[in-house]
N, C-alpha and C positions, 0 to 999 in steps of 0.2 A: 292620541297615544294611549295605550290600554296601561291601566295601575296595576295591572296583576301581574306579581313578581311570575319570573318564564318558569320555575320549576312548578306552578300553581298554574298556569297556560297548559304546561306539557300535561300538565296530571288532566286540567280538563278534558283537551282535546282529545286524549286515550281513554279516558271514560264515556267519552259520544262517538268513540271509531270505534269501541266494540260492539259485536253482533246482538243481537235482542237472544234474551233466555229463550231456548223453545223447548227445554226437559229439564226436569230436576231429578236428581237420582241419590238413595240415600244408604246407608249405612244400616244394621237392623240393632243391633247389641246395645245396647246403650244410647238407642238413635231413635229406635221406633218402638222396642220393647225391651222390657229388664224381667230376670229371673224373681218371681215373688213366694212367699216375702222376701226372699234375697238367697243366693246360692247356699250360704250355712246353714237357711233353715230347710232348703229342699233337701238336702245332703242328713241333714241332722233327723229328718223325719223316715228317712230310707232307712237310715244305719240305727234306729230307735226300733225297726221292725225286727233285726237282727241281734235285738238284747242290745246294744250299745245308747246307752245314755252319753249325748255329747252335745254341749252348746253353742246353737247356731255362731254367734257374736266369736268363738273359738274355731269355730269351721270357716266362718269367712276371714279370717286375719290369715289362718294358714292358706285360705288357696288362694289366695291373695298374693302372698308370701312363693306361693309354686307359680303361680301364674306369671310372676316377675321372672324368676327364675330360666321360663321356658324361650330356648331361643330359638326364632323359625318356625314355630308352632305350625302344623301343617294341618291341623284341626280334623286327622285322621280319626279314626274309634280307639285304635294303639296309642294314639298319644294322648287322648282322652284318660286312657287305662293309667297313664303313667303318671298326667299329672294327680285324678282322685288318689291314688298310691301316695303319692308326694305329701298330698293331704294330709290323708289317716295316717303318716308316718310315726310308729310309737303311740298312736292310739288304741290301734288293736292287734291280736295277737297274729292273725294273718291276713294280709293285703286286700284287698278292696276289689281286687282285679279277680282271686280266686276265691270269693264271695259273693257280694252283693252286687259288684262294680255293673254288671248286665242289668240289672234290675233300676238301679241307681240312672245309666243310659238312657235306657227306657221313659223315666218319671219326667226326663224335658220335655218328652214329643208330647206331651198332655198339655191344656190350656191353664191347667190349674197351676203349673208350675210358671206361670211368666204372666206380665200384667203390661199392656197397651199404655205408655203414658199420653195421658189426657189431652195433650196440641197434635197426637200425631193426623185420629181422623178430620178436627176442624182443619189442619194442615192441607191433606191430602183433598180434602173439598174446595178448599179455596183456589188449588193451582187447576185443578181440573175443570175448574170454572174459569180460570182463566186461559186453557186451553192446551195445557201443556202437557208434553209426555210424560210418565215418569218411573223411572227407577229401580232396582235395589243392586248393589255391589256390597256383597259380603262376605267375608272370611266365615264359613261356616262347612257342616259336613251335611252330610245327606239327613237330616234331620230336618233343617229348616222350610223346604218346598211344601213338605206335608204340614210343617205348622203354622206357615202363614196360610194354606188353605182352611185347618182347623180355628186359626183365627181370623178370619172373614179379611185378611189382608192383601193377599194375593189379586184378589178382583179388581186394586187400583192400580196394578201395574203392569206397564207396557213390556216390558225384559226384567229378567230375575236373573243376575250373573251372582253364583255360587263358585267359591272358590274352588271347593271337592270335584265339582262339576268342570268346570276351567283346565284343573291344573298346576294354577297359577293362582300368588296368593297377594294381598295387597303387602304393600305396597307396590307391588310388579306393574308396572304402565299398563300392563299385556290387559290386565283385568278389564281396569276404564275402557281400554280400547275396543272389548270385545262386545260389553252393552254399549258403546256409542255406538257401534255399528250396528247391531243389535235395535238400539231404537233410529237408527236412517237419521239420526243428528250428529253434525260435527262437531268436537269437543271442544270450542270455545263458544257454543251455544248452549252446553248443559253445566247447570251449577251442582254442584253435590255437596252434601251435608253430610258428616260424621261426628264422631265422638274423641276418634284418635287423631292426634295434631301430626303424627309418623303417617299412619295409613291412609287420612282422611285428608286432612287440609294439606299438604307436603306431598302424598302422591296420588290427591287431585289436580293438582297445579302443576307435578310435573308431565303427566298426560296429557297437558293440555284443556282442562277443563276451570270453570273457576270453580271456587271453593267456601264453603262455612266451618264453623264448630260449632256444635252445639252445645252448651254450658248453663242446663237448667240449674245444679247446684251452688252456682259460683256467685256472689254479692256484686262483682263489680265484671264487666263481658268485656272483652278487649275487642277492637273495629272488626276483627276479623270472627266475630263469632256472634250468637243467638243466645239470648235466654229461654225461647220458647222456639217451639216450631210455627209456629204462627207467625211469629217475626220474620217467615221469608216473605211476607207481605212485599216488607219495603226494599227488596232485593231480586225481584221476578217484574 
């Protein structure tokens, strides 16, 4: 007679009925790249062109502060316009939108403004060595295509699903659903990784797919998430 209490049975038994990983697919914001040195200071070195002195560390608490704020965010260029607005609200004399805000746009699509962190290529070598398809699902506008080609990123992936592109925005199943098919894998065979526990882990999982967090800043990583990207080692 087996010792293993049946709720510790069942858990086994569903961990060896599920399908083997055959794609990983991932999140890019916060996931594979961050704005560098940090949104306040790309923001603070635009608006420093235009006579405004204003300090990064005060530029990112407010868009920070807008960014909470925006609901549905459709990561249009218009609503791009509205949150830097939000921003510079009572910083300067007139809006950012009938200024700089074009110029400002502009300064993401450059590689200078955004920095690879450091697990993501040993990441991306390691699954591709083990054979697997993989990825990107992201909330982003027509900006991104062209900058993960500017940053030598694009070449490791099999489907690039762009929200702008889509339609459709995460958390909508519709997204997942559209690079599973997209990579000819069914979504209980691709894991996906994100940053947002609403976008990423919660509507990965409701798609049908499994799911990580990733939590390089965090001291202690809860079962469901990675300190590194490299930790999908023991998960693929």
């Amino acid at each position: 007679m087996s010792t293993i209490p049946p709720p510790a049975r069942r858990a086994f038994r569903n961990l060896h009925t599920l399908p083997p990983i055959r794609a990983v697919t991932f999140d890019v914001g916060g996931t594979l790249i961050e704005p560098y040195p940090s949104v306040g200071h790309v923001y603070a070195k635009v608006a420093a062109r235009h006579g405004l002195s204003l300090l990064p560390d005060v530029l990112n608490r407010r868009f920070a502060a807008a960014w909470r704020a925006r609901k549905n965010f459709a990561h249009a260029r218009s609503g791009w316009s509205e949150l830097v607005d939000a921003t510079f609200a009572g910083l300067t004399e007139i809006p950012p939108s009938r200024t700089f805000f074009a110029e400002l746009y502009d300064e993401f699509t450059f590689p200078r403004a955004w920095r690879i962190y450091d697990d993501v290529v040993p990441a991306l070598q390691l699954l591709r060595g083990r054979g697997l398809k993989l990825g990107i699902i992201s909330n982003w506008d027509e900006r991104l295509r062209p900058l993960l080609r500017i940053l030598e990123l694009d070449v490791w992936f099999d489907a690039i699903g762009i929200s702008v592109e889509i339609g459709q925005s995460k958390p909508n199943p519709a997204v997942f659903q559209r690079v599973a098919a997209a990579l000819g894998v069914e979504p209980p065979s691709i894991l996906h990784i994100g940053d947002s526990r609403v976008e990423d882990l919660e509507a990965a999982r409701a798609a049908g797919f499994r799911a990580l967090l990733i939590r390089r800043a965090e001291p202690s990583v809860p079962d469901d998430s990675m300190a590194a990207l490299t930790d999908v080692e023991t998960h693929v």
